[in-house]
Phi, psi and omega in degrees: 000142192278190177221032176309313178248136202243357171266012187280191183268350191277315188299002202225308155335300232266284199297335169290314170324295187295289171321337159290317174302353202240007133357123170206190181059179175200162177140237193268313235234158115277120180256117194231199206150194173237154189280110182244310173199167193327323200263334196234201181059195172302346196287309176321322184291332202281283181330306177280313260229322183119138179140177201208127202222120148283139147186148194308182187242136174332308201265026152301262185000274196288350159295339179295275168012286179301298221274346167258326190113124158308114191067042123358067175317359170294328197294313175319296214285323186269335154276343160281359177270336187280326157326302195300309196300339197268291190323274183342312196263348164304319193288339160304295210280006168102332188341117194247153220265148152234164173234121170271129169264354173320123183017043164278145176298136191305348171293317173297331190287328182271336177274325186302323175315298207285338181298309188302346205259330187302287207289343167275336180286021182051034177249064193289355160258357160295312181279357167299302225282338147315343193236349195055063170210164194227028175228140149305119169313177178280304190278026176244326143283001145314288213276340157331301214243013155307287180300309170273009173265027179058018190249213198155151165267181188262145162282107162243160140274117204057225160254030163232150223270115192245336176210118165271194186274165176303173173290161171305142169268016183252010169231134181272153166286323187278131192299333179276349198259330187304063190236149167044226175308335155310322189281306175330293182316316190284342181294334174318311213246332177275359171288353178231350156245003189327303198272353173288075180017303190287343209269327169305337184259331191279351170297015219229304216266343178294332234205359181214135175259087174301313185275001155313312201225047177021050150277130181200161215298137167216016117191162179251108192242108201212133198235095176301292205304295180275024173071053186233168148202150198243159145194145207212166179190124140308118159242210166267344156283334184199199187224151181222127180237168199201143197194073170284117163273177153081061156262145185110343168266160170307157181297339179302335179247055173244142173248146184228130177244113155278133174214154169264143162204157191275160201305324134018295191332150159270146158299328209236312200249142172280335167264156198177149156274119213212114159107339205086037181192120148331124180182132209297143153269315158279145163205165179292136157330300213236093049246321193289326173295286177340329200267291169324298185297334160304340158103344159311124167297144183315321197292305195280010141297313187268309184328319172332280189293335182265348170278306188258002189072025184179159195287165170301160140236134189294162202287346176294324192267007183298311199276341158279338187309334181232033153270134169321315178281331155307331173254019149327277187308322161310316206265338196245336172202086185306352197264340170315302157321320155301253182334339147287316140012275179301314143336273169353305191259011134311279186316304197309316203233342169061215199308297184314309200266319151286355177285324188290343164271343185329148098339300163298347161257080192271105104251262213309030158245310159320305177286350185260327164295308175306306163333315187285293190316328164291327166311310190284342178294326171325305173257002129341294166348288203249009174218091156285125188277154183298129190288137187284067170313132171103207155005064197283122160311178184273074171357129173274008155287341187289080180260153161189000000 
């Protein structure tokens, strides 16, 4: 039959036919990816691992070929539709997705997470430039039509899930809805996704008003063997990472670390040379920004901590901290705590506490490194530390 007009119905019935046909595998999953060869890529993954996959059989390609001409945008037009016809109807069939990650070479391994997720947040030109291509792939419109079918996929290795689908929507997220039984259920439910990335970011994105404070996602990260999920998100002032450990354990022993970094910050090491000189990148909210933005002197911080057995805390976050539902959340899930926290002190200080990371504000930085550096001389002082054999850690005045 000829395909001159590829929009009639016997062409557009022919070409849905060869995608259904093209079908293969068998199991549970649908598995899509990126296509490196008959043998390799996501097709391999399927094959070996279990799943049901598209993909043509060669010699379409080269009969489109013979018959258009090599690189023919007709060729292009007719094979994403024949793609299309398989996606659809798993997604009628409930079917849920893995996007493979499977025995890709590490280069690949490391760019593929962050492109999809760039391109599911509607950050298509980031995540082209993350894939180095200057087109959408096939299999970025795949997760396209994923995404308007209101699903996603899982990102995998083998058959386990390293950035999964959203949370269930019959569980809530919000930290204030979190009581009593609720709070069970949800705990109930993150011992089996906390750590699948999407389900960690969307408890992040529930609960911080990121797009308040023009923040949105610039990478992702999940490390199975040393336990993690990293996430991290940009604005035109700072950086903000969020990094859940202790995976394999229940969620009540799961940690959650925030840290702020100036636009500089590394993704991975909290530490970096910047300036010619070693120095931390990352920090903590709490003690030293908080404290500073409080208007406290170095000397009457420590003076504090040798009065009270602790460093200050300002009183909004003293009284939720000794609200009964925080310490629901500590005993029942701490990172929950955290992140209402972190919250809190959004609200509480706003702009000052992302102004204090600007780049573009070297004064307000120059003053807050003096302030850390006198803090620490301070309690040096007046609490002198046991002297370090071998190594000196890196001073915690050394900021940048």
């Amino acid at each position: 039959m000829e395909l001159d007009d590829l929009s009639s119905p016997q062409a557009l019935k022919l070409i849905d036919e060869i995608g259904m046909s093209s079908v293969q595998g068998s199991g549970d999953r649908f598995v899509i990816g990126r296509w490196v060869s008959h043998g390799e890529g996501y097709v391999n993954d399927a094959r070996l691992d279990g799943g049901v996959f598209f993909e043509t059989h060669p010699e379409v390609y080269q009969r489109l070929v013979e018959r258009f001409g090599r690189g023919d945008p007709r060729i292009e037009q007719i094979l994403w539709r024949a793609n299309q016809a398989p996606i659809r109807q798993a997604i009628a069939d409930g079917l849920p997705f893995d996007y493979s990650l499977a025995r890709l070479a590490p280069e690949r391994y490391a760019r593929e997470p962050n492109a999809l997720l760039l391109y599911a947040d509607g950050q298509v030109d980031r995540a082209l430039a993350v894939l180095g291509s200057g087109t959408v792939p096939a299999r970025l419109r795949e997760v396209e039509l994923l995404l308007q079918a209101g699903t996603g996929p899982c990102l995998t290795t083998s058959r386990r899930p390293s950035i999964c689908c959203p949370h269930s929507k019959d569980t809530t997220m919000k930290i204030k809805e979190l009581r009593g039984d609720t709070l069970l259920s949800f705990v109930n439910s993150m011992s089996k996704e906390r750590l699948h990335g999407e389900a960690f970011r969307a408890f992040l994105e529930d609960n911080l008003d990121l797009a308040r404070w023009g923040f949105r996602l610039s990478h992702m990260a999940y490390d199975k063997k040393g336990g993690f999920t990293k996430v991290v998100y940009d604005s035109e002032r700072c950086r903000v990472r969020f990094s859940l450990s202790n995976i394999g354990r229940g969620p009540e022993e799961d940690e959650l670390h925030a840290m702020y970094g100036r636009l500089h910050a590394l993704n991975e090491n909290v530490v970096m040379v910047w300036g010619d000189e070693k120095c931390w990148c990352w920090h903590y909210s709490i003690p030293e920004p908080v404290l500073f933005l409080e208007g406290l002197s170095p000397r009457e911080v420590v003076a504090h901590r040798e009065r009270e057995g602790d460093f200050p805390y300002p009183l909004p976050l003293a009284a939720q901290y000794e609200s009964e539902q925080d310490r629901q959340l500590r005993n029942e899930y701490p990172p929950a705590s955290v992140v209402w926290r972190e919250a809190l002190i959004w609200q509480t200080y706003g702009d000052r506490l992302f102004d204090l990371f600007d780049l573009r504000r070297p004064d307000l930085w120059e003053d807050y490194r003096e302030f850390v550096r006198e803090l620490h001389a301070e309690y040096d002082r007046v609490f002198p530390p046991r002297p370090v054999l071998g190594d000196q850690p890196l001073a915690r005045d050394k900021i940048c």
